[in-house]
Each structure stands twice: as C-alpha cells, then as structure tokens.
LUMZA-862867 format. One record per residue (C-alpha): x, y, z; residue in three letters; residue number from 1. Coordinates in steps of 0.2 Angstrom, whole numbers, padded with zeros to 4 digits, always signed. Layout:
<pts>
PT     X     Y     Z type seq
PT     X     Y     Z  ALA NUM
...
</pts>
This chain:
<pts>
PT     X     Y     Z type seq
PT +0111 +0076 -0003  UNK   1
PT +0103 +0059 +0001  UNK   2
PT +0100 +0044 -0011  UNK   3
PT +0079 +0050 -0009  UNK   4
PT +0082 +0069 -0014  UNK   5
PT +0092 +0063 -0027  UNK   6
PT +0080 +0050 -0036  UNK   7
PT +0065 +0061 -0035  UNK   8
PT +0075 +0078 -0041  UNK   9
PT +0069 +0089 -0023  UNK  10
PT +0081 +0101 -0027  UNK  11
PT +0073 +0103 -0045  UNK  12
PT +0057 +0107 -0041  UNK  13
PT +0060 +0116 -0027  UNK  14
PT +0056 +0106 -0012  UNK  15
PT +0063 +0096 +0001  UNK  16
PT +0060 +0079 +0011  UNK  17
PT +0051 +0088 +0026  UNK  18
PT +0038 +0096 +0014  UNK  19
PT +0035 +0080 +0004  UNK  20
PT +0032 +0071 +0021  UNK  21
PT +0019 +0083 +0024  UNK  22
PT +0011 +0086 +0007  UNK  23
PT +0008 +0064 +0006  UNK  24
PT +0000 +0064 +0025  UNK  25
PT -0012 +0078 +0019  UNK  26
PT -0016 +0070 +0004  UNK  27
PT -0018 +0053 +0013  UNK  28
PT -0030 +0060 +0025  UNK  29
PT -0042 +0068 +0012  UNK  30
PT -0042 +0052 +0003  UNK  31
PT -0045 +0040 +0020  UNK  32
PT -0064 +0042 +0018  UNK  33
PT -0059 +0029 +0004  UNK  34
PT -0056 +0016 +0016  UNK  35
PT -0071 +0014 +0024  UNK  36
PT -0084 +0021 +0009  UNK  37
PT -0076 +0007 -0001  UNK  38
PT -0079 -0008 +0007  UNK  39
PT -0096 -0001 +0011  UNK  40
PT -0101 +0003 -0004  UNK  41
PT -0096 -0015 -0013  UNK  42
PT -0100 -0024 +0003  UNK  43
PT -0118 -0021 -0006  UNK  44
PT -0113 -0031 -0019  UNK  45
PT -0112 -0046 -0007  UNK  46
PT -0094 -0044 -0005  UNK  47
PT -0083 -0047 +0011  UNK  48
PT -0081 -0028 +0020  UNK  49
PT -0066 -0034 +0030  UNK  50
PT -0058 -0043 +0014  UNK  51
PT -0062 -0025 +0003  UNK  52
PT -0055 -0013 +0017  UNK  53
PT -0041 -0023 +0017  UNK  54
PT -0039 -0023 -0003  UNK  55
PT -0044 -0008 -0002  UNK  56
PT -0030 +0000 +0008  UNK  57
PT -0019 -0012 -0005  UNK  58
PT -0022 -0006 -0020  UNK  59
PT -0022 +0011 -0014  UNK  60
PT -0004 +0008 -0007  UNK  61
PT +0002 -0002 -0021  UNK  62
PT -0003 +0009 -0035  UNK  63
PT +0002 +0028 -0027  UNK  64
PT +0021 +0021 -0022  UNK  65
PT +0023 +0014 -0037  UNK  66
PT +0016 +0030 -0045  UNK  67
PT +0028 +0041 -0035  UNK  68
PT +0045 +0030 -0040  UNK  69
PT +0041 +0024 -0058  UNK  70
PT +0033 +0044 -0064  UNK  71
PT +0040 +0055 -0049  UNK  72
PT +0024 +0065 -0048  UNK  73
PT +0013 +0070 -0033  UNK  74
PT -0001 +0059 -0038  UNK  75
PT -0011 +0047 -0029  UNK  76
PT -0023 +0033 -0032  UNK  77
PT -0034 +0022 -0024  UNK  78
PT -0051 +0012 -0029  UNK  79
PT -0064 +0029 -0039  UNK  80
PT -0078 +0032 -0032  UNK  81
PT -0092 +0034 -0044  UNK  82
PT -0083 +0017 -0052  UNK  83
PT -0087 +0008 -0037  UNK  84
PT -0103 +0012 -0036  UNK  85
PT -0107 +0007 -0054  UNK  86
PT -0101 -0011 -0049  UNK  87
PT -0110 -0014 -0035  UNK  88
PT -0128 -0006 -0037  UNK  89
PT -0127 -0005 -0057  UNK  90
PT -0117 -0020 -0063  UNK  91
PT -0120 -0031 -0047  UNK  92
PT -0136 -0028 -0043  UNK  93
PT -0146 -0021 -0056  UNK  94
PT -0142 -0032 -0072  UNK  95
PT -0138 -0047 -0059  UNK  96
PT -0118 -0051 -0064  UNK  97
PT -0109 -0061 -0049  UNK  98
PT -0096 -0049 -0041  UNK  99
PT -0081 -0061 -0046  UNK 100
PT -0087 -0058 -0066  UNK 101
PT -0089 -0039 -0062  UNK 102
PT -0071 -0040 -0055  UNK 103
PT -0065 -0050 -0071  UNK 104
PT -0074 -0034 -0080  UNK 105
PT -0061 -0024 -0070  UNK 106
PT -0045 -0034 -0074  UNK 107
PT -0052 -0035 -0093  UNK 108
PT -0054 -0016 -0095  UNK 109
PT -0036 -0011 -0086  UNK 110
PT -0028 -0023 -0098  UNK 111
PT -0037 -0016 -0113  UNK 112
PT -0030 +0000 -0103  UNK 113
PT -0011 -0007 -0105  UNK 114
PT -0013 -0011 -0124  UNK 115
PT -0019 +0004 -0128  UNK 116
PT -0006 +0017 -0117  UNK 117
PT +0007 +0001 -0128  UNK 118
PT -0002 +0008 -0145  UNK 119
PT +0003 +0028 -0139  UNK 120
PT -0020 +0029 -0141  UNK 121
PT -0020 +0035 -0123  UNK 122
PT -0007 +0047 -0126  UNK 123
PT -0014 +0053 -0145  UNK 124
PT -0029 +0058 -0132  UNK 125
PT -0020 +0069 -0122  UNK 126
PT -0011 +0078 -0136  UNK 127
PT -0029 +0079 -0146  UNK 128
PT -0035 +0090 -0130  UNK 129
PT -0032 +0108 -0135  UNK 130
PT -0024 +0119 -0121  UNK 131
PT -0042 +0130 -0116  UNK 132
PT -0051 +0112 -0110  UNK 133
PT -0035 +0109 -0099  UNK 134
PT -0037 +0124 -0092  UNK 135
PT -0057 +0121 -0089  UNK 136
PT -0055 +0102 -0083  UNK 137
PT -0041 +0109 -0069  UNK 138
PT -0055 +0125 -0064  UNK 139
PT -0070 +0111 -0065  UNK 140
PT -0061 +0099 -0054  UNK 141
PT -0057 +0114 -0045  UNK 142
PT -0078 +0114 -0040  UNK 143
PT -0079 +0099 -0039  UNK 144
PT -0066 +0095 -0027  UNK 145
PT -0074 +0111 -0017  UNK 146
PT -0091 +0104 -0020  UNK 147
PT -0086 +0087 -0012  UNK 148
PT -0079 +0096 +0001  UNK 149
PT -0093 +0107 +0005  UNK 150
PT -0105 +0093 +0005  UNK 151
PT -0095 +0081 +0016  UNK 152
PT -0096 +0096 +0031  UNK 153
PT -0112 +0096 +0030  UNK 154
PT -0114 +0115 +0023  UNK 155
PT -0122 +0110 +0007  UNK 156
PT -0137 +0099 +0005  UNK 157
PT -0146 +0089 -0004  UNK 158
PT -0164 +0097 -0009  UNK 159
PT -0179 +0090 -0018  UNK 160
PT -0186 +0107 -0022  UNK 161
PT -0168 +0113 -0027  UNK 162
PT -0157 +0103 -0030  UNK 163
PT -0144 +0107 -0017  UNK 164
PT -0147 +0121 -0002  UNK 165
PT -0138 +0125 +0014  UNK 166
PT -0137 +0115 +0029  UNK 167
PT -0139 +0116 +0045  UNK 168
PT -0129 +0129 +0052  UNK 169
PT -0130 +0123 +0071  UNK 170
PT -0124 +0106 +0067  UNK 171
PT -0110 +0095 +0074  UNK 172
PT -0101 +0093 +0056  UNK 173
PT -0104 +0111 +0049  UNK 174
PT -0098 +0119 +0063  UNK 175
PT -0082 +0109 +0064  UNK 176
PT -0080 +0110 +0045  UNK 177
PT -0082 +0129 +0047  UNK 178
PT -0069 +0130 +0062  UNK 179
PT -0058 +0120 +0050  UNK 180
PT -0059 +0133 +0037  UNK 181
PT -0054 +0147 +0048  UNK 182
PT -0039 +0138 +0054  UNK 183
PT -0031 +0134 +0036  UNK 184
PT -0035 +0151 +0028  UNK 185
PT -0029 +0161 +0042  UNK 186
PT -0012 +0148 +0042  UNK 187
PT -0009 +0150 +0023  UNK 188
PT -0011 +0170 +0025  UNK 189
PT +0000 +0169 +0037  UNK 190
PT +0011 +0157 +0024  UNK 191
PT +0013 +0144 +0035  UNK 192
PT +0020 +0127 +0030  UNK 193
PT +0009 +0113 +0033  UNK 194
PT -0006 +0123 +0034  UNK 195
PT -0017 +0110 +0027  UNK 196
PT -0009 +0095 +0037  UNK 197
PT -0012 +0107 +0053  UNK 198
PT -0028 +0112 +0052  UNK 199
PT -0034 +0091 +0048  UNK 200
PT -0024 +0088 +0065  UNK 201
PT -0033 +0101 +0075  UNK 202
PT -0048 +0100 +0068  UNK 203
PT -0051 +0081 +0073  UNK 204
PT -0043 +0085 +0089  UNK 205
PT -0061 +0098 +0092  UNK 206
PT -0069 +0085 +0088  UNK 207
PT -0063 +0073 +0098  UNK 208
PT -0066 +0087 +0111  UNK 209
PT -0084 +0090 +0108  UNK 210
PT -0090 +0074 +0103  UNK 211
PT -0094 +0075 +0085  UNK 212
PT -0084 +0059 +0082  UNK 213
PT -0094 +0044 +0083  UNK 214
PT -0081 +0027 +0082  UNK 215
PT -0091 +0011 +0080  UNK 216
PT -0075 +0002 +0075  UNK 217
PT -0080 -0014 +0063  UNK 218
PT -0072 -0032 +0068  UNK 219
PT -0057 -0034 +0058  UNK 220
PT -0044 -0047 +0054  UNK 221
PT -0030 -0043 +0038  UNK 222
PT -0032 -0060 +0034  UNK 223
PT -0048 -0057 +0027  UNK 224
PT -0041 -0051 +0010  UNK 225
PT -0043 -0071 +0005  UNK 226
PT -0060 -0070 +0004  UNK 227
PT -0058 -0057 -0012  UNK 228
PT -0038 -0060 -0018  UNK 229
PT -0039 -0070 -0034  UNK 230
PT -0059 -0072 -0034  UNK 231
PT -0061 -0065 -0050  UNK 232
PT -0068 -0073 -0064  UNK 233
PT -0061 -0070 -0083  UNK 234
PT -0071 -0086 -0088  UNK 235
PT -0088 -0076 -0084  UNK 236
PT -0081 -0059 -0095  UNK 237
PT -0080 -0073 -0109  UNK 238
PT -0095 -0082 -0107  UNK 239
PT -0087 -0100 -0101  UNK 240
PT -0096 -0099 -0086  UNK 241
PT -0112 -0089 -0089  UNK 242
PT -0122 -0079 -0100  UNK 243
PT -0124 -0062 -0097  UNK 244
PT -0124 -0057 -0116  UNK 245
PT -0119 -0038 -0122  UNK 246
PT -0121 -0030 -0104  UNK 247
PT -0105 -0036 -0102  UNK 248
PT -0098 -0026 -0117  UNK 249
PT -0107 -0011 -0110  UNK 250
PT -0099 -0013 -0094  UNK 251
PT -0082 -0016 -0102  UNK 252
PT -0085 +0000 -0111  UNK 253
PT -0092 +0011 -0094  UNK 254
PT -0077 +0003 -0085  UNK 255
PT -0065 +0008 -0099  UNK 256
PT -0074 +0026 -0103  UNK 257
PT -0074 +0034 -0087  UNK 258
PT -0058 +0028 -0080  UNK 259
PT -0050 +0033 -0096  UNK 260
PT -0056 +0052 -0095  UNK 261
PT -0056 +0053 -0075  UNK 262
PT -0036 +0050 -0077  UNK 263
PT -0033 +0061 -0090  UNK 264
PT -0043 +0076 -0081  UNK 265
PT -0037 +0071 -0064  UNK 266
PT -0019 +0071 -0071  UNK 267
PT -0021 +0085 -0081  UNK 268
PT -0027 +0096 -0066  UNK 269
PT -0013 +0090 -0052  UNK 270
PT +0001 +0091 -0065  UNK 271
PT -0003 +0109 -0069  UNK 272
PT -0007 +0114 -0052  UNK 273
PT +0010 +0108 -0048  UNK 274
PT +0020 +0117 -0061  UNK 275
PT +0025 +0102 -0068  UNK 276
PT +0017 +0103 -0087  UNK 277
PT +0030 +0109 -0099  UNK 278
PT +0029 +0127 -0109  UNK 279
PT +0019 +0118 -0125  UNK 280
PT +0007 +0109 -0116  UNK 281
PT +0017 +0091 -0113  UNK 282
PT +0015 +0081 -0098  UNK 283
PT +0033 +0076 -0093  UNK 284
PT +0034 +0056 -0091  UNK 285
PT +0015 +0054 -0097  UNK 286
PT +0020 +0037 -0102  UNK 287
PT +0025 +0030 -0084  UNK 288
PT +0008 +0038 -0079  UNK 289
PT -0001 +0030 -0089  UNK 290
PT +0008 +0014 -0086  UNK 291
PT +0006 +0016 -0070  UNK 292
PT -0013 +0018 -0068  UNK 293
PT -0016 +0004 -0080  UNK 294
PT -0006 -0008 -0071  UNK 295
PT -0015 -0002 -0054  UNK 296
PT -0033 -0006 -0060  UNK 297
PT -0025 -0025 -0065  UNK 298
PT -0018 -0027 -0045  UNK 299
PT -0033 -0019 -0041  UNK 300
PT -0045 -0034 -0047  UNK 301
PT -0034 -0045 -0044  UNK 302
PT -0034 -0039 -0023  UNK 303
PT -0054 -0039 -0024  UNK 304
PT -0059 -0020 -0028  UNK 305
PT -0064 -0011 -0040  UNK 306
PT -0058 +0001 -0053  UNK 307
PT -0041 +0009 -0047  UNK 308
PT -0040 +0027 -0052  UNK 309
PT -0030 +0045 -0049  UNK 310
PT -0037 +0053 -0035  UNK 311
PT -0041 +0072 -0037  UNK 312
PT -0038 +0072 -0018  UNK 313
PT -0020 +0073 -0023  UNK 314
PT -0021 +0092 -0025  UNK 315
PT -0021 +0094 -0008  UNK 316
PT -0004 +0086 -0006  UNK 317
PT +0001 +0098 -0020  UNK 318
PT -0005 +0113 -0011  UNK 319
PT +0002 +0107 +0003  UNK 320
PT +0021 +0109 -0007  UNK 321
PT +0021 +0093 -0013  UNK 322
PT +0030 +0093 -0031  UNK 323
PT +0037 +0074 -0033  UNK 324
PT +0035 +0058 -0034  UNK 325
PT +0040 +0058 -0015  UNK 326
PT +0023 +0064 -0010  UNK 327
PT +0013 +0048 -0019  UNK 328
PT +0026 +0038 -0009  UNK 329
PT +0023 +0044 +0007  UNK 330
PT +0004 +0041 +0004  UNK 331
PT +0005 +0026 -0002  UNK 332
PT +0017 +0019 +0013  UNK 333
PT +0001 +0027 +0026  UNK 334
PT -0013 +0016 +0015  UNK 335
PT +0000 +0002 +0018  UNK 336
PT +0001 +0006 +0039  UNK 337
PT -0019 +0007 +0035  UNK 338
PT -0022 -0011 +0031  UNK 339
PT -0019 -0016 +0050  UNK 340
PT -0028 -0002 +0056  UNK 341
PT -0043 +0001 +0044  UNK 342
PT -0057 +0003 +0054  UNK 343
PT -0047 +0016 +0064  UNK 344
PT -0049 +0029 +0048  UNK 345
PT -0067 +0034 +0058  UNK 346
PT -0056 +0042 +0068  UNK 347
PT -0055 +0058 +0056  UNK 348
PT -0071 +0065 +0051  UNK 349
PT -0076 +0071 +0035  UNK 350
PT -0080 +0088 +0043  UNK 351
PT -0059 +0089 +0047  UNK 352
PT -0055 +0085 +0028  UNK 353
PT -0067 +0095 +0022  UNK 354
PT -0061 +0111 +0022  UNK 355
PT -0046 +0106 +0014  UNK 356
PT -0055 +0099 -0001  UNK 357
PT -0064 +0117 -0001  UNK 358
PT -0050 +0127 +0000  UNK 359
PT -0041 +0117 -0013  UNK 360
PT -0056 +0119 -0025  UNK 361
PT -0054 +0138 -0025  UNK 362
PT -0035 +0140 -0027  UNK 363
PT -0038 +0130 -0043  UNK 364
PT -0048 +0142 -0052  UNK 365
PT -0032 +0150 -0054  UNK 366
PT -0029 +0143 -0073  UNK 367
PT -0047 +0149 -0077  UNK 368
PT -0038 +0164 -0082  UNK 369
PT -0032 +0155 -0095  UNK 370
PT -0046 +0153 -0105  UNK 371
PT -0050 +0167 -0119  UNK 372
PT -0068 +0172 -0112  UNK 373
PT -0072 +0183 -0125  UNK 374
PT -0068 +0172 -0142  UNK 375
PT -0088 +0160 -0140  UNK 376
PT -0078 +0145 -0150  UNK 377
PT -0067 +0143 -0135  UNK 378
PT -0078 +0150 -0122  UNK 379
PT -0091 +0138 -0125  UNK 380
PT -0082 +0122 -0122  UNK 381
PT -0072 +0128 -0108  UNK 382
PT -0090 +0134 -0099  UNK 383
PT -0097 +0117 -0103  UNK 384
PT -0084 +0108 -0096  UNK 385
PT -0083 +0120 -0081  UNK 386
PT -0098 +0118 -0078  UNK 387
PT -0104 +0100 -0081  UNK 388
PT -0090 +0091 -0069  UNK 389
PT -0097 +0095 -0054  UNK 390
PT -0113 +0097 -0058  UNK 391
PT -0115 +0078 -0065  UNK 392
PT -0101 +0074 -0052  UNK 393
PT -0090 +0066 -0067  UNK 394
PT -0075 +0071 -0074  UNK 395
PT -0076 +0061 -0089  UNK 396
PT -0093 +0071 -0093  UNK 397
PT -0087 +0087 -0092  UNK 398
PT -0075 +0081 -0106  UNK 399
PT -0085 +0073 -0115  UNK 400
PT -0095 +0087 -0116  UNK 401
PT -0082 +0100 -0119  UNK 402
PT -0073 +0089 -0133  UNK 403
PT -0088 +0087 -0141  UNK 404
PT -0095 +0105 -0140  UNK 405
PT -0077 +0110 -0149  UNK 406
PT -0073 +0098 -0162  UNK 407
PT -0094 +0106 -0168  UNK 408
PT -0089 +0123 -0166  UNK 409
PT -0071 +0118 -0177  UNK 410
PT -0081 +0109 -0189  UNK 411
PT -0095 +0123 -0191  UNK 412
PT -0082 +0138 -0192  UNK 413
PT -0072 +0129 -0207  UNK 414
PT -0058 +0125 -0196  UNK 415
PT -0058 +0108 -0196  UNK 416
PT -0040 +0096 -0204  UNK 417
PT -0034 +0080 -0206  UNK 418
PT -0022 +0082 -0191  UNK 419
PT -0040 +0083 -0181  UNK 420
PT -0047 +0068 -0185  UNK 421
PT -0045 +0058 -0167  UNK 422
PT -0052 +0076 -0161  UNK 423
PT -0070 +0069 -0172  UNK 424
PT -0065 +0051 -0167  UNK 425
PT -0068 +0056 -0150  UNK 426
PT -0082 +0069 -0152  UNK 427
PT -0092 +0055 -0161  UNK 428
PT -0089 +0041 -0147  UNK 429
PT -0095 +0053 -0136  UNK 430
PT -0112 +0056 -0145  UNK 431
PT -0113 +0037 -0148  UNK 432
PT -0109 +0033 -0129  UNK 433
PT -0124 +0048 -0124  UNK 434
PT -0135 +0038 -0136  UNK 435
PT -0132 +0022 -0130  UNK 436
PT -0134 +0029 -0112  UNK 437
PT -0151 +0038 -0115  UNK 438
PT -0158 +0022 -0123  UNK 439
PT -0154 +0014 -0106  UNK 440
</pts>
C-alpha cells in the first residue's frame, strides 16, 4: 500500500487511487465555469479580469488541496457564486465602496470566521440542526444543483410571465446537454465507473464536432495576479481611510451570514451523500473543515477574490466514487494547472457539465426519505427548506427558513428546553436579518 492510500485511509472507505483521480477531474470540470464567471462578474467592480482569473484558479487551488490533506473529505472550494455577485453589483457598485475595502470586508468576515470555529460557535450550529433539516438541506441542494444544471443546458428558462418555462428544444446547448444526459444514465445503469467524467469528455468532444463551442480566448498573462494580491484595504473596513458608516457592518454581517450557512448546508449534503457522517449525526473532523474553509476565505482576499466557499459541485466527485480527501486534492492540483491555462476553460461548455449537475441533483433526493412526512412539526420545516434553496437559489435561506419554521413549531407545541436555547438564538437572528433585509 502506498504512502497516498495510506494518509487518506482508501482502503477504509472503500476506494482506491484511480477512482479518486477520477471523482476530483469530474468535480473539477463542473466547478470550471468558476474560472471564467468569476473574473467576469467582479471585473464589474472595476477589477483586473486577468489578475481575478488568475486568483481565482488560486484560491480555488489552495483552499481544496488543503481541504483534502488537513479534513480527508471529498470536498471542494473555490470563490461562491451568489457572494461574488453581492460584492461587485451590491457592495461595489450599489452603496459605492472601492473594491480594495470590499475585499478588506472579505478578510474581516473569514477572520471573524476563524475566531468563531476557535470559540466551538460554528460547531454549536451544526450540533443545534436537528437530523430532519439535514436531511432537507442534502434533498434541496439536491434541486438546486439539478436546477443549475438544467438552466446552464439551456432546457429551463427564464420567463416573465412564469417565472421559469422550457427552452428551446432545437438549440445548440439543449441538444448537447440532452445528448449528455443519455450518455451518463445509460453508463451508470450499466454501472460503469467514471460515468460522469466520460460523458463531460464526450460530450465536449460533440460539441467540438458540431460547433456549439464558441472560444474567444481573453489575453492573459499569470503575472497579472499583482494587480489584485495584497490590494486589500483593512484601513477602509475601519474607517481610517474612508467613511462608508454602517453599510459596512451590513456587509460584514451578509458576508459572514451566507457563507456561514452555505458551508454548513454544502457540508452537510456532500458528507452524507458520501457516507461519511457518523450513526448520531456527527461530522467526523468537523473542526479541520471548518478551519479549513475559514482560513480559505482569508488567502482568498488576500489573492484578490471574493468570498471562498464549499462548492456543492463537489457531489459530483462523490457520485463519481470519490470518498477522501484525495478527491479535493486532485481538484485542487487541476485549478492549480488552470492558473496558466485559464482562458482555455471555454473549452468545456456548460451544456457538457450540465448533465452532470442534473443527474447528481436527483440521486440526492435519496435521504428525502428520511424525513417523517406525516408528523406537520417536522414536515413543515423540512418542506420549507426543500423548497426555498433553489427556489431563492441560496442555501443559507432555505435554512434560515427551516430553522426558524422549527424552533416556532417547538416553542408553540410546548416542546421548547434550555438545551434549545442557540436553536432560538439562531431562529431570532434569522427574523432580525429578514427584517433588516426588507427594510432595505
């Protein structure tokens, strides 16, 4: 046995180098759309697009091999969308806060991050999180991974009437997305290992074929990460160099809020898909996870991106056969091949991830099952935070929700102890942060 299968325990869990290898490519290419969405997105915000494609692939590279050796789980990370978009068009360009203060905003809120996983907080959270909602965030993600997925081929749409309809049937993406789809389900009936990583491969390769790639490669140099390394500004966060009064409070607390809960659902769903949570509910090595993603949102601001969180992507790797830490190395080592490469992530279109994604969304209703649909003071949470994670497309809402929709239930039915009280604690920050948000 090597030194590898003995540090990540293969044996243990049941899989071996060759499946790992595998399970971090697929991973990797459902999370490369990060690479180039990124730097676009906070490009908006006036910063450099080659410097952030290069911190970018950074971050992403830093924080999943460190996840895979320090926690030996299957998890990756890389800059959250939803995060980055608050920075640029909310924080940036909205209430007017230079991006080097915003990113100083980042550094603050994954240090405040650190001293809280140090006080056991982040951990209390978790345990507080009753077993039913577990179940619910890992089916919610389920959707929303699958919702994701279906909108990046194309086949679901965005409608003004509606809300969402179907697309166009006859085009390019949905076509390819669709002949993607038929290649991975038929190869995991057929129980075919690397089914997911296959069906990426031969997907792209049709559409190479058929010309529904369209590569408009960006000039790039590596050396551009300068321009954003080191730019951010702590003396903004505390008013030595500017005045942007309490907005900066509220977007410590948005910054702190949703990465908070994005992990712990993220985490919670790719630990049980992958076996890996313990007969009473414990995550094993919660604390290296939560170490790990604190200390990636801290490199993060400090390489020049945004917020660096836990990728649902991740279950792809998982469904893949991925069960170690092995997986988020191998990930982590393609983001780092990436940095010299980036613009060369066009090459896979969303239409050849997408099915992935979708598949993976539906094999994680599985712990639906879970959840006592008859007993309304479980029921009801659960369905709210079913429900509401891919519907307001946040993680941290559908919790939000459901946490507060049980400790109301608990507390109306009598049920309600002293061992409860972060339950409330949480229940009531969630009505405050609602509050605060409708007033805005």
């Amino acid at each position: 046995m090597s030194a590898i299968e003995r540090y990540f325990g293969l044996a243990e869990r049941g899989t071996n180098t060759r499946t790992e290898i595998v399970a971090g490519t697929t991973t990797f290419l459902t999370m490369a759309y990060i690479i180039l969405v990124n730097p676009a997105i906070l490009g908006q915000a006036g910063m450099p697009v080659a410097a952030v494609a290069a911190a970018t692939c950074l971050a992403a590279a830093f924080a999943s091999i460190l996840m895979g050796f320090a926690a030996n789980v299957p998890l990756a990370l890389a800059p959250g969308m939803g995060l980055n978009a608050y920075f640029s068009f909310t924080v940036v360009q909205q209430m007017g806060v230079p991006w080097p203060v915003a990113l100083g905003c980042v550094f603050v809120s994954g240090v405040v991050f650190l001293l809280l996983t140090l006080g056991g907080i982040r951990q209390m959270i978790v345990a507080a999180i009753p077993p039913h909602l577990f179940a619910a965030v890992a089916g919610g993600i389920g959707l929303f991974i699958g919702f994701i997925g279906l909108k990046n081929a194309g086949i679901v749409v965005s409608n003004p009437a509606t809300s969402v309809a179907l697309g166009d049937l006859h085009a390019a993406g949905p076509l390819l997305a669709i002949a993607g789809l038929v290649i991975i389900s038929v190869l995991s009936m057929w129980n075919v290992r690397g089914a997911m990583l296959i069906g990426i491969v031969v997907t792209t390769l049709l559409g190479w074929a058929f010309g529904a790639v369209q590569f408009k490669p960006e000039p790039y140099d590596l050396g551009a990460m300068t321009e954003t390394a080191f730019k951010l500004d702590l003396a903004g966060v505390f008013g030595a160099s500017g005045h942007h009064g309490l907005g900066l409070l509220e977007i410590l607390f948005v910054f702190l809020f949703v990465d908070l809960f994005d992990n712990i659902g993220t985490l919670v769903a790719v630990t049980k898909r992958a076996g890996l949570i313990e007969p009473d509910g414990k995550i094993p090595r919660l604390n290296r996870i939560l170490f790990t993603d604190s200390i990636a949102t801290i490199f993060g601001s400090m390489a020049g991106t945004s917020t660096v969180t836990s990728y649902v992507e991740s279950a792809a790797g998982v469904q893949a056969g991925g069960r170690t830490g092995l997986t988020a190395v191998v990930t982590g080592v393609l983001f780092l091949l990436a940095m010299f490469v980036a613009p060369y992530a066009q090459l896979i279109p969303l239409a050849a991830t997408a099915p992935a994604l979708i598949l993976v969304g539906g094999l994680m209703m599985a712990p639906l099952v879970e959840v006592p649909w008859d007993d309304a003071e479980m029921a009801i949470p659960a369905f709210l935070t079913l429900a509401l994670i891919p519907l307001t497309f946040s993680i941290a809402n559908g919790l939000a929700f459901g946490i507060t929709a049980h400790a109301a239930l608990k507390l109306f039915k009598g049920k309600a102890t002293k061992r409860d009280w972060l339950l409330f604690v949480l229940a009531g920050l969630f009505v405050v942060r609602f509050a605060w948000m409708a007033g805005g």
